[in-house]
N, C-alpha and C positions, 0 to 999 in steps of 0.2 A: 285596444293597445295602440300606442301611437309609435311608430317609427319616425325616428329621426333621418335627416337624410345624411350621407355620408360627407365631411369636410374634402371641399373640394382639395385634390391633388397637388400639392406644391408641383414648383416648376423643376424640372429633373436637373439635376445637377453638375451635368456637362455644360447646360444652358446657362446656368447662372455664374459658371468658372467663365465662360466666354462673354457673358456678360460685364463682370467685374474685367477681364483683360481690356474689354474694348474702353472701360471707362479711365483704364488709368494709363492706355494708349492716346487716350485722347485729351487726357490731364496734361500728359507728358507734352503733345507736340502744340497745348498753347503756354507751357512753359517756355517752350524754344522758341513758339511763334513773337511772347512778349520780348526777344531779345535779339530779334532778327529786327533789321533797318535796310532801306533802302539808299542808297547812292548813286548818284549818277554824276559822270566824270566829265569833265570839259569837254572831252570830245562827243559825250552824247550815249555813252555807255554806263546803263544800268546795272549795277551790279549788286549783290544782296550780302549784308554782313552780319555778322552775329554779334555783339557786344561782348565784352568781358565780362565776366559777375563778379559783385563785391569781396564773395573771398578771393578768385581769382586773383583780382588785380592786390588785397592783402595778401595772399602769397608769395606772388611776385616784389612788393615791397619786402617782406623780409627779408627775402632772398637777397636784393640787393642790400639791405645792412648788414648781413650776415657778409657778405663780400666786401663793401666798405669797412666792415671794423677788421676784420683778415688782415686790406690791407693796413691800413693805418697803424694795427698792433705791430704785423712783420717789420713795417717800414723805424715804430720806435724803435723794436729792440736791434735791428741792425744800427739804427744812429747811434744808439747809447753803446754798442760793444768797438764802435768805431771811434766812441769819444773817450770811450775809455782811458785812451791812451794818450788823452792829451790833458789829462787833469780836467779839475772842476770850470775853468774855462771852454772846456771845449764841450763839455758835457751840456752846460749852458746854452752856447752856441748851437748844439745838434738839437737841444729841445726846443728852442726858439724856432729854428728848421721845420719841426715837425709840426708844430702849433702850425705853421705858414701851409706847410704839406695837406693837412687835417680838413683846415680851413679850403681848399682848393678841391680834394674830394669830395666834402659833405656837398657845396656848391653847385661843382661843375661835372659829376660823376654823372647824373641823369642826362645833362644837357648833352656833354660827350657823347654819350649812344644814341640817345634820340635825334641828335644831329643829322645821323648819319644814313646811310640809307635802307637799311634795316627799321630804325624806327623804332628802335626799343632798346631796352637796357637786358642785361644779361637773366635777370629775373624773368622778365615778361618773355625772354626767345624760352626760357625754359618751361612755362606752361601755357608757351604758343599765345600769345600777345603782342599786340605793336599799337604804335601812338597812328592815329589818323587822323585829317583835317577834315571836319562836317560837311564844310561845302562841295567834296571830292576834288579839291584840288591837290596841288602838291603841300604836304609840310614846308612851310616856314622856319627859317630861326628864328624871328619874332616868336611864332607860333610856342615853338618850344621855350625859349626862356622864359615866356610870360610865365605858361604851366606848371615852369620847374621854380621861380624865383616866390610865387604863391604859397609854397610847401612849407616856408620858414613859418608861415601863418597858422597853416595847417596840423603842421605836425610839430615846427620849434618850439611857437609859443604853447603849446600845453604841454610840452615835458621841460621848460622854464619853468612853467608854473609849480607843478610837480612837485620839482625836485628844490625851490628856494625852500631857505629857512624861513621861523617866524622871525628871526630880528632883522629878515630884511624885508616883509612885508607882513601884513596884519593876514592870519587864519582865513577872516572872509574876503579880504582883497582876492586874496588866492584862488579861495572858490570861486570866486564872482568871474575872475579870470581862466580859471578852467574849465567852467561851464562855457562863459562863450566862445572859447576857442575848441570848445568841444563839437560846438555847431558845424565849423568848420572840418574837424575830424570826419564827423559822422556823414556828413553832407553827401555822401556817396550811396547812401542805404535810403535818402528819400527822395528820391527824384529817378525816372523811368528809365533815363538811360546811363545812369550809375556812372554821372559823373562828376569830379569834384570842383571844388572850386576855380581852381588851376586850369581846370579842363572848359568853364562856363566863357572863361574868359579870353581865354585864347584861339576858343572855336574849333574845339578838337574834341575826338573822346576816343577809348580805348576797344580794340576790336579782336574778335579773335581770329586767330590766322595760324591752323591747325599746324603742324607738321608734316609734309608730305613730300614721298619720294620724289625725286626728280624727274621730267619727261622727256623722252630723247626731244633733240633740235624740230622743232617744228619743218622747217626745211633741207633734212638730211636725209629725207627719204627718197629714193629713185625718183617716184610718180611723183612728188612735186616738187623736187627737180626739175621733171621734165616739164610741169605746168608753170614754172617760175619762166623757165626759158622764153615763155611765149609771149614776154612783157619785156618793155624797155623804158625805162623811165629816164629823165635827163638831169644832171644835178640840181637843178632846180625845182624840181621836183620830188627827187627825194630830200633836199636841204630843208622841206618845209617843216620838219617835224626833227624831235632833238631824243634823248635820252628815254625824258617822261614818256613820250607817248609811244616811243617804242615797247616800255614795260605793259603799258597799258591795252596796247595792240596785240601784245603777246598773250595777256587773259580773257582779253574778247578771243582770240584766236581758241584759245585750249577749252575756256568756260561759258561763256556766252550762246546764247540759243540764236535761230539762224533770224530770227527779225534784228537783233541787236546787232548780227554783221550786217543785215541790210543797213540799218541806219549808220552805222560806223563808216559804212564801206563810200557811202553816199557822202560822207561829211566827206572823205577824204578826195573822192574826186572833185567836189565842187571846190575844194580848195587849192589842188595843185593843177587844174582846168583839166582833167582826165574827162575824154569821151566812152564811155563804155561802147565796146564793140558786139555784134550779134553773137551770142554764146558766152558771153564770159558772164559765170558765174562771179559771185560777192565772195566766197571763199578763196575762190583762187586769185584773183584781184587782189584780198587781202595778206595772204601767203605773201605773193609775190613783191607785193609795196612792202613786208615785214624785213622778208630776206635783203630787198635792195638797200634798205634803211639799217638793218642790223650790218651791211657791209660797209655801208659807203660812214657812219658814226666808227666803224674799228678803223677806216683808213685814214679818218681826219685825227682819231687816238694816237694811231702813230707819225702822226704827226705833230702830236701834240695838242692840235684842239678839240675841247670837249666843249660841245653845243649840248647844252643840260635840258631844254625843250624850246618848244615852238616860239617863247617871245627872247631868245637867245640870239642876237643877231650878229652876233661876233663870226 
């Protein structure tokens, strides 16, 4: 009689749940890993970013036409109950207006927020988005008109194509023209860091920049207070740095690991001739250069001048 031997024992079943968690744990975080970037800021501060993902940043564009056409609707039928009243001449007039109005929106609506120091348009603040410069410098207006004046490319000419009749252009013109302005549409979905054309060219790309609560004053605290106190810097010293590097001193301060204040801390005294003294730590050095710069930028405010960074020499 021949006996068989018994099939070996599958692997028990807690084993293989914990199995499958760690595989789609670790799916996950080269998901996140493919859209993390690294940057490093003029002053020498690394800091790690997340990109936008393609629907995100199609999200945020709806959003903002959902808002552009809001206004532009609200804004006709106000002109028209306003022209009401003045007959078909004026009715004319208000829609001439609007056409002018329309034309200044679709344009200049993105360049307006991105301008500004936010860095994003009201779409992107709503799923945590902002425009950034690749090289970690400051955004540009160059930077951003180029980005924004590319979109008529992007986006106008294939809803031109679209929406013409055939008696003003032939069937395959048409397609020939929205396939390749389709290139440009798409041009976001094949390239790794999901950016568009606008974006290739102006040296920028889109980052995410979560939403998060506010932190009390870095320097409102008694204890550094009291380590602020033990610094004296001379206008000259603090004048070397403007606006920028003050925000930028302010996320090395809250985010930044302690080799990145070393290096920071370093740049800054070689620059404004600072000796470091026996004891003084990089932190506190840094505190204290943040606070005397956050003060002495609000007292030149009221006065009127704003020194916007380091090569601001007004």
């Amino acid at each position: 009689m021949i006996v068989l031997d018994p099939p070996a024992s599958s692997a028990p079943p807690a084993d293989v749940d914990a199995a499958k968690r760690r595989r789609a744990r670790m799916a996950q975080e080269m998901r996140a890993t493919k859209m993390m970037r690294s940057l490093v800021t003029p002053e020498g501060a690394a800091i790690r970013l997340k990109l936008g993902s393609a629907a995100e940043r199609a999200g945020a564009f709806m959003i903002d036409v959902a808002i552009q056409w809001v206004i532009v609707i609200v804004t006709f039928l106000g002109l028209m109950f306003i022209a009401s009243a003045w007959g078909e001449g004026g009715t004319n007039i208000a829609f001439t207006f609007w056409i002018v109005f329309y034309f200044f929106v679709r344009n200049f609506y993105y360049i307006y927020f991105e301008i500004g120091r936010k860095a994003a348009t009201p779409g992107k603040r709503a799923l945590g988005l902002r425009v950034a410069a690749r090289d970690g410098g400051r955004l540009t207006s160059n930077a951003v008109l180029a980005r924004n004046f590319t979109r008529e490319i992007e986006i106008g000419l294939p809803l031109m194509f679209v929406f013409m009749g055939s008696d003003q252009v032939s069937s395959w013109m048409s397609l020939f023209g929205l396939l390749w302005s389709g290139i440009f549409l798409f041009f976001p979905l094949f390239n790794k860091d999901k950016m568009r054309v606008g974006d290739l060219v102006a040296g920028t790309w889109v980052i995410h920049a979560p939403k998060t609560r506010l932190m009390g004053d870095i320097a409102s605290s008694a204890q550094a207070a009291d380590t602020i106190s033990r610094f004296t810097f001379t206008p000259q010293q603090v004048d070397a740095y403007g606006i920028h590097e003050l925000h930028v001193l302010e996320d090395v301060l809250r985010h930044s690991s302690a080799e990145i204040k070393q290096q920071v801390s370093a740049r800054i005294r070689e620059k404004i001739g600072w000796q470091q003294t026996p004891g003084e730590t990089d932190l506190a050095f840094l505190e204290a250069y943040y606070a005397s710069l956050r003060r002495r930028l609000e007292q030149r405010m009221l006065l009127g001048e704003r020194k916007t960074d380091k090569y601001d020499v007004r």
